[in-house]
VOGU-3710 file (C-alpha; in Angstrom, 3 decimals, decimal comma):
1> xxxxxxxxxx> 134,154/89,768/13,045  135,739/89,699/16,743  134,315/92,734/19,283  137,914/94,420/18,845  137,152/94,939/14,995  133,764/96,311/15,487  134,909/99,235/18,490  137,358/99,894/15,693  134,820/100,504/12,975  133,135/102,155/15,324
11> xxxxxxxxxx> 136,174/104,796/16,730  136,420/105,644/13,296  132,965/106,929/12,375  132,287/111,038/12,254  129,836/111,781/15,176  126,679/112,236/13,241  127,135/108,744/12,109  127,602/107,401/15,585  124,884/109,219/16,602  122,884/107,301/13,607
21> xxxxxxxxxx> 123,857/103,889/15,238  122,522/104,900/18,416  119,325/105,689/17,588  118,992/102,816/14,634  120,743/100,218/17,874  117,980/101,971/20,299  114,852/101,820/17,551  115,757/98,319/17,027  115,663/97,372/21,008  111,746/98,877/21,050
31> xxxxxxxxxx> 110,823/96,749/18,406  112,150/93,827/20,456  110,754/94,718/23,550  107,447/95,397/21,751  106,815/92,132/20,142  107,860/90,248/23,120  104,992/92,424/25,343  102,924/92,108/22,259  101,493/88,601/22,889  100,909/88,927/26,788
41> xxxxxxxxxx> 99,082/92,357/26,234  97,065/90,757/23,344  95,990/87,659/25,454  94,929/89,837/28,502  92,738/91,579/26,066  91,274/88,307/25,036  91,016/87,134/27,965  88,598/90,175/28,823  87,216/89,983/25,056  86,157/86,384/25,817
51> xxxxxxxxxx> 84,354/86,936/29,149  82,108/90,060/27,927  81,377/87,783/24,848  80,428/84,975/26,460  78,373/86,565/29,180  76,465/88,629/26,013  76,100/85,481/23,872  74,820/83,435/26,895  72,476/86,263/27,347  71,596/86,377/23,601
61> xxxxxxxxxx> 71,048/82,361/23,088  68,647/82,216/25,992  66,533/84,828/25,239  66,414/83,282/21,177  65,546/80,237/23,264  62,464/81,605/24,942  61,528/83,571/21,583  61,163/80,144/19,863  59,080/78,615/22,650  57,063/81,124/22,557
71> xxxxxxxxxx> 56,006/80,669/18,890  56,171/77,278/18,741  53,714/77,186/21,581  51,870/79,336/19,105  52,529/78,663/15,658  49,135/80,318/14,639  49,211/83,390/16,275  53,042/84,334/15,539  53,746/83,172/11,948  50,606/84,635/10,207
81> xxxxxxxxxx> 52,612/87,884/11,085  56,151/87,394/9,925  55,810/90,224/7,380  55,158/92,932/10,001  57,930/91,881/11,983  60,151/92,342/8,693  59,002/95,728/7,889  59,604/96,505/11,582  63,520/94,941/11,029  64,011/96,950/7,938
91> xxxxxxxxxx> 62,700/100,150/9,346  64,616/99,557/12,781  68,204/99,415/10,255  66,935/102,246/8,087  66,778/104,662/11,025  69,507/103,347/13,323  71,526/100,916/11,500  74,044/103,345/9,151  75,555/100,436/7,773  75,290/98,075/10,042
101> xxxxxxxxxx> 72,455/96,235/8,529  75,602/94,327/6,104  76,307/92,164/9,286  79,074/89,937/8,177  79,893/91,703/5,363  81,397/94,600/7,611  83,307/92,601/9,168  85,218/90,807/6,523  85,763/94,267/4,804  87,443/95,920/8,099
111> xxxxxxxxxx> 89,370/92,379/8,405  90,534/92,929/4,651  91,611/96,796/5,325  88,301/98,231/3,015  86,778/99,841/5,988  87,374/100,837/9,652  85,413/100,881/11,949  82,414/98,190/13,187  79,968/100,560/14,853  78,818/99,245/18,656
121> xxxxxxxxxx> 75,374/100,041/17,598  75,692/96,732/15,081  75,384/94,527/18,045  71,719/95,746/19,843  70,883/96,225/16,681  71,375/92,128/15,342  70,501/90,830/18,547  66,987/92,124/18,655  66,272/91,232/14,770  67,089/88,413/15,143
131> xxxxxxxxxx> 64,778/87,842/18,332  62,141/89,399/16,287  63,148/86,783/12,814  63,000/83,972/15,053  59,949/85,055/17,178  57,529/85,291/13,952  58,656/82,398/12,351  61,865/83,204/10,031  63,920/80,311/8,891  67,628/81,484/10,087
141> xxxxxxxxxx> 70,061/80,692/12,957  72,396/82,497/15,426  76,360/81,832/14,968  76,306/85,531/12,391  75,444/87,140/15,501  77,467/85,348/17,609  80,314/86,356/15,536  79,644/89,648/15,090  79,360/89,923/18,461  82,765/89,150/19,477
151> xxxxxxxxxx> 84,434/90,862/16,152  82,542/94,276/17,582  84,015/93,907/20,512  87,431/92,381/19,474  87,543/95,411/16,958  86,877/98,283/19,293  88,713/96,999/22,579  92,042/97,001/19,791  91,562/100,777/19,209  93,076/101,094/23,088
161> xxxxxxxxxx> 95,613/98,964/22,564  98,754/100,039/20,798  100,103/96,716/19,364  100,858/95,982/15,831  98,010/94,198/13,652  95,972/94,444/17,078  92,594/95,111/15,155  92,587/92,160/12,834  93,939/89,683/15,648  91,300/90,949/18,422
171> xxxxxxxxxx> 88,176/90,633/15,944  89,644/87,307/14,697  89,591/86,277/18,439  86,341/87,912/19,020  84,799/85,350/16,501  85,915/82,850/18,055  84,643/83,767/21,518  81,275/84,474/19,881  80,771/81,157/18,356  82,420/78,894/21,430
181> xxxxxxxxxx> 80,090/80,925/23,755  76,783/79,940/21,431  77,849/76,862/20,526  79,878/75,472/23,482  83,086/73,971/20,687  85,958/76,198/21,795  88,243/73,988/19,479  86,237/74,408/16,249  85,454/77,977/17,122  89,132/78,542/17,295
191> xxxxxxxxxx> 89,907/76,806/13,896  86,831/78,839/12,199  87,728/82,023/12,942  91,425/81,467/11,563  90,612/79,372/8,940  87,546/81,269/7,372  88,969/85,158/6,421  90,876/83,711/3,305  90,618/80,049/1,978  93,786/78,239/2,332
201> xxxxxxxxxx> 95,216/80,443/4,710  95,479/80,334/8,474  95,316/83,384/10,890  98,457/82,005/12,760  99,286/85,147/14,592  95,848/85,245/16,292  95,693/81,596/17,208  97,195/82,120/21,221  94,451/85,244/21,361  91,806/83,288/19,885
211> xxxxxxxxxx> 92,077/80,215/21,546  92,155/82,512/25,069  89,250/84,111/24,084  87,580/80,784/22,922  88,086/78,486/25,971  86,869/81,882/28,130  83,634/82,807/26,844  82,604/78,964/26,443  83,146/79,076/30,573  81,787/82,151/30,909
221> xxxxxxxxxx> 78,081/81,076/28,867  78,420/77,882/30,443  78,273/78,853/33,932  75,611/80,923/33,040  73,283/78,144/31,933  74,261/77,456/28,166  74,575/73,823/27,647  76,380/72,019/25,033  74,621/69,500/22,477  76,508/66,728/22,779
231> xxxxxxxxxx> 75,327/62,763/21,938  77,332/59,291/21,889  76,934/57,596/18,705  77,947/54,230/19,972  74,545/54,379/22,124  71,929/54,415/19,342  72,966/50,500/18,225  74,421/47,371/20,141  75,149/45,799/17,049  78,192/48,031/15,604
241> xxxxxxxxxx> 80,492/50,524/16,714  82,610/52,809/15,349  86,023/51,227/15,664  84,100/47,983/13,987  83,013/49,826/11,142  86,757/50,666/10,250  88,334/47,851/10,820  86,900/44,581/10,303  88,611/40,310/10,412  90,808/41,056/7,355
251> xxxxxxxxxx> 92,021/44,801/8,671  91,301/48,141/7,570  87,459/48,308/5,522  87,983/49,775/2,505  84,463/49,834/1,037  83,574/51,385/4,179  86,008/54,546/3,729  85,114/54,792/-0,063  81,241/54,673/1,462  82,802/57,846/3,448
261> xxxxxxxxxx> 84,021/59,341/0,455  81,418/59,426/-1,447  79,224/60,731/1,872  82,020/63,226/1,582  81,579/64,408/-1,896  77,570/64,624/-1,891  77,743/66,879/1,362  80,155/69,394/-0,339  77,806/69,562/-2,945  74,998/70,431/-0,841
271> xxxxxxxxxx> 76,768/72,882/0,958  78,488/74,106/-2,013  74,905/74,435/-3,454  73,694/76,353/-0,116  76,733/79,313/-0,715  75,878/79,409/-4,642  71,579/79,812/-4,285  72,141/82,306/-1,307  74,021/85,369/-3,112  71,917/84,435/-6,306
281> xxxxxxxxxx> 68,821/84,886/-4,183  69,595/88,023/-2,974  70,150/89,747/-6,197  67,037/87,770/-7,644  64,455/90,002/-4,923  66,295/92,963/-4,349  65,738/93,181/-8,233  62,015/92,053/-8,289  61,234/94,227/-5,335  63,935/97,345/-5,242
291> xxxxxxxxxx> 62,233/98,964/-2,122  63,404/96,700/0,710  59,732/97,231/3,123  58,004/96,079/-0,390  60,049/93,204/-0,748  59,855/92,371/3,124  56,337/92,724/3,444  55,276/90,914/0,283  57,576/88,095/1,046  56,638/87,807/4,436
301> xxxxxxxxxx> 53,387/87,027/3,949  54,270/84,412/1,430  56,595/82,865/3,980  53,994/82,558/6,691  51,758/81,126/4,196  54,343/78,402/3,194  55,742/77,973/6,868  52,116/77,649/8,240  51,188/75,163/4,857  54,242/72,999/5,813
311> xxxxxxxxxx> 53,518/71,317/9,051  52,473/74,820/10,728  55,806/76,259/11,550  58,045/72,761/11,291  60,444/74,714/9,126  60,393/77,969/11,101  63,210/79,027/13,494  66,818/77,418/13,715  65,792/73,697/12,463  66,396/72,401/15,979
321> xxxxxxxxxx> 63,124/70,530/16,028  64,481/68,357/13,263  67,780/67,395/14,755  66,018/65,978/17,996  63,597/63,987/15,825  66,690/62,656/14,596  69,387/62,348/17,927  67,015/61,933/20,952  65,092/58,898/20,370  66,118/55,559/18,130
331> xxxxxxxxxx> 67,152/55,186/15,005  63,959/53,414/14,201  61,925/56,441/15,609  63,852/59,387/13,925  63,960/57,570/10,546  60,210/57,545/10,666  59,682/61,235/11,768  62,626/62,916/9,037  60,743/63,246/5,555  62,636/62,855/2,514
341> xxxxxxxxxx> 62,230/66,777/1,538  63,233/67,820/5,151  66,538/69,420/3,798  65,617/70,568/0,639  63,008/72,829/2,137  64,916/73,740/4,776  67,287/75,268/2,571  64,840/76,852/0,798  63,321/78,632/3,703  66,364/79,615/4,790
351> xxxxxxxxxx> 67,595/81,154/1,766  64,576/83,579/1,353  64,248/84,145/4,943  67,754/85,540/4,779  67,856/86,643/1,480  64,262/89,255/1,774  65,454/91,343/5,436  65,390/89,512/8,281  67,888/88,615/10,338  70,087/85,503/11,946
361> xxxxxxxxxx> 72,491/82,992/10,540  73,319/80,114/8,207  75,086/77,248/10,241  72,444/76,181/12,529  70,249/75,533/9,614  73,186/74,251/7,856  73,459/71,719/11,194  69,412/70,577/10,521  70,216/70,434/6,493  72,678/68,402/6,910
371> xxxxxxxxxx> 71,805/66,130/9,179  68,324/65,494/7,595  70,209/64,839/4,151  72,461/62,687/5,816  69,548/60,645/7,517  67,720/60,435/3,757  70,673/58,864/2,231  72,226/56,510/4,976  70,826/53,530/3,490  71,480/53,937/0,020
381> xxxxxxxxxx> 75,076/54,861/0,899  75,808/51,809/3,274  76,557/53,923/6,285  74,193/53,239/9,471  71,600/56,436/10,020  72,839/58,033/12,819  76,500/58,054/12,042  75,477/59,732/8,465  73,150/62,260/9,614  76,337/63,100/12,162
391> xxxxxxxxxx> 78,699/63,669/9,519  75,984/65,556/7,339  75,273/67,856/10,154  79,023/68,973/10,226  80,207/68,402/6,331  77,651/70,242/4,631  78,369/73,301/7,278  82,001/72,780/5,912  80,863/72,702/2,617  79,041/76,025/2,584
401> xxxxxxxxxx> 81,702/77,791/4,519  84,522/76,863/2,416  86,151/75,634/5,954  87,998/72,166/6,842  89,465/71,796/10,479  86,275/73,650/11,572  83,677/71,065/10,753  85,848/68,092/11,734  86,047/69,664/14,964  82,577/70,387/15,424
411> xxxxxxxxxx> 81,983/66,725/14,518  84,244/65,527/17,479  83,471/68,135/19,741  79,556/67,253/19,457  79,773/63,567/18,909  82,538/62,178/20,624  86,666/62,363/19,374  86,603/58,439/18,312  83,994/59,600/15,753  87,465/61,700/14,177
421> xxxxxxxxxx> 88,551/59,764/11,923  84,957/59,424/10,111  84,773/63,012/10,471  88,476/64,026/8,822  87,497/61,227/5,498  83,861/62,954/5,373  84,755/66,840/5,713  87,983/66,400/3,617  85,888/65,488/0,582  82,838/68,354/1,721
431> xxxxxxxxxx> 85,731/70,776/1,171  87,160/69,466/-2,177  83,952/69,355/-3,725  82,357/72,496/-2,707  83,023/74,154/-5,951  84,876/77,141/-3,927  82,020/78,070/-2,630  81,178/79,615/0,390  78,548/81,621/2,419  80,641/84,255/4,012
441> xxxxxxxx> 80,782/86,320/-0,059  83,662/88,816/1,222  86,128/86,020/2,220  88,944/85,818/-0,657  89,772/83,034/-2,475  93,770/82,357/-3,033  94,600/81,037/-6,222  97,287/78,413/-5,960
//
């Protein structure tokens, strides 16, 4: 229809209904103008998001750092009193925490519209229990608080700005900052945070936010003295590489991908294993013991009992000990030092650490599981040690979190991008074979 036609239609409306088109032409201009400022306000705010969390989880992972020096310095005088620090964590959320003590689980339900607000207090609040989890011996790790770190933030810093969905994309992107600034992987940070609040869904409107506030808090913690973990598998072995293990005189190795698959599969299991015990552990003791300083105290002192029986303390903390056994010497050196039952009881520690009060995280123990399962079964699976306890220490992470891209970039972030393709055949299976499974219990599943 040709401009002429339109004034015409136009001459021959009654004012009121001129008047109509007005505002509805007018209301419609806004909306355009809004969305087009949306995404520059939105990445200024991440950009701001990203260098507060990064300066706070900087600040966080060095002081966890010194906490675990401290008591592995002194195994004997720390761990014998893991139960008082739990009654001190439970009391410490019963006075100040109003709510805040559900960690995670807040922040999933404000991301899926069940609650509104995540209260500032939430962050002091995990940082220190944590300090005091890992400082007395507690099995757990550090990316939870790293990530509720940053959704905090994200959350609250959307309140002052007046952009739609603001509040779901800032905390998306605070995640992110959180665990790039820990863990120094900007790209897999990015791809968990909008990969893990539904399962087969991506958070595509918060990926320009996210990845701002990603690549600025890993700067941010890195100029302020947190280094990366980081290790070339190609150096542990003259006598293969990884381009040779693919491809071989006659072309592309087969039996060497299927070896992958099948890597693949018993990793998601594992993981998938992890996210199953961990919710069925927590209903198991808050049954048995309904009062949460009885349950703390009585399975504290069990814990540093067990800890202290088990190498005095070499399951205690985030599992980091184990990894270096395995990456910073030779293969012939860490396969001597990692016991067959590493990983099981490493999971087990971990899951009543977490699931009795005290504080921290699943994925660096996930890392150390992982990795140590990986290193038990190279051998039997064909696959040369350090490449399988590689792919262990990011597939069974993906396994328990129900995630894909994430682990496969944590794999090439950590151990070099030619190690990809390994990585993409390994976590691919973790994440069919999982069972559905996953740690994060608020995330929803979509049914195909």
């Amino acid at each position: 229809m040709d401009k002429n036609r339109w004034q015409d239609i136009y001459n021959s409306l009654s004012p009121e209904m001129k008047e109509e088109v007005i505002r509805r032409a007018k209301a419609k201009i806004r909306e355009k103008i809004r969305h087009w400022l949306s995404q520059p306000v939105l990445v200024v705010a991440a950009l701001v998001l990203g260098a507060i969390v990064g300066a706070l989880t900087a600040f966080f992972g060095q002081v966890l750092q010194r906490v675990g020096d401290i008591r592995d310095a002194n195994p004997l005088y720390w761990i014998p009193a893991l139960a008082l620090g739990g009654i001190a964590i439970v009391l410490t959320y019963r006075k100040f925490g109003k709510g805040s003590e559900r960690g995670m689980g807040i922040v999933f339900d404000v991301a899926h519209g069940k609650e509104s607000e995540i209260p500032l207090r939430l962050i002091p609040l995990i940082m220190v229990t944590t300090w005091v989890t890992h400082l007395f011996g507690g099995s757990s790790g550090r990316e939870g608080v790293a990530m509720q770190i940053g959704a905090t933030l994200g959350h609250n810093i959307s309140s002052k700005i007046h952009v739609e969905n603001a509040p779901r994309i800032l905390l998306v992107s605070g995640m992110a900052a959180g665990f790039a600034g820990l863990f120094q992987t900007p790209m897999a940070a990015i791809a968990l945070s909008i990969e893990i609040l539904l399962a087969g869904h991506l958070e595509m409107a918060a990926l320009l936010p996210a990845t701002v506030a990603a690549v600025t808090a890993y700067k941010v913690s890195e100029m302020l003295g947190i280094a990366r973990f980081t290790l070339d598998l190609n150096s542990f072995s003259p006598d293969w590489n990884l381009a040779g293990l693919f491809y071989g005189n006659a072309g592309l190795d087969i039996y060497f991908i299927l070896r992958l698959a099948v890597l693949g599969i018993i990793f998601g299991i594992v993981g998938g294993l992890f996210a199953w015990l961990l919710p069925l552990s927590k209903k198991f003791f808050a049954e048995k013991f309904p009062n949460p300083v009885k349950r703390v105290a009585v399975m504290g002192v069990a814990l540093s009992a067990l800890l202290l029986l088990c190498w005095q303390g070499r399951y205690s903390g985030l599992g980091t000990n184990l990894t270096d056994m395995i990456f910073a010497g030779s293969a012939q050196d860490a396969a001597s030092s990692i016991y067959a039952w590493d990983w099981i009881l490493k999971m087990l520690f971990t899951i009543v650490t977490l699931s009795v009060g005290f504080q921290g995280g699943e994925v660096t123990p996930l890392f150390t599981i992982g990795a140590t399962f990986g290193a038990v079964i190279a051998t039997a699976v064909g696959v040369p040690f350090p490449l399988a306890a590689a792919l262990g220490y990011a597939a069974v992470f993906g396994g328990a979190t129900n995630t894909l891209f994430a682990p496969i970039l944590v794999g090439a972030e950590m151990f070099g991008f030619d190690t990809l393709p390994a990585f993409f055949i390994v976590c691919t299976f973790a994440y069919v074979c999982n069972g559905g499974k996953s740690i994060y219990a608020q995330k929803k599943i979509r049914l195909r």
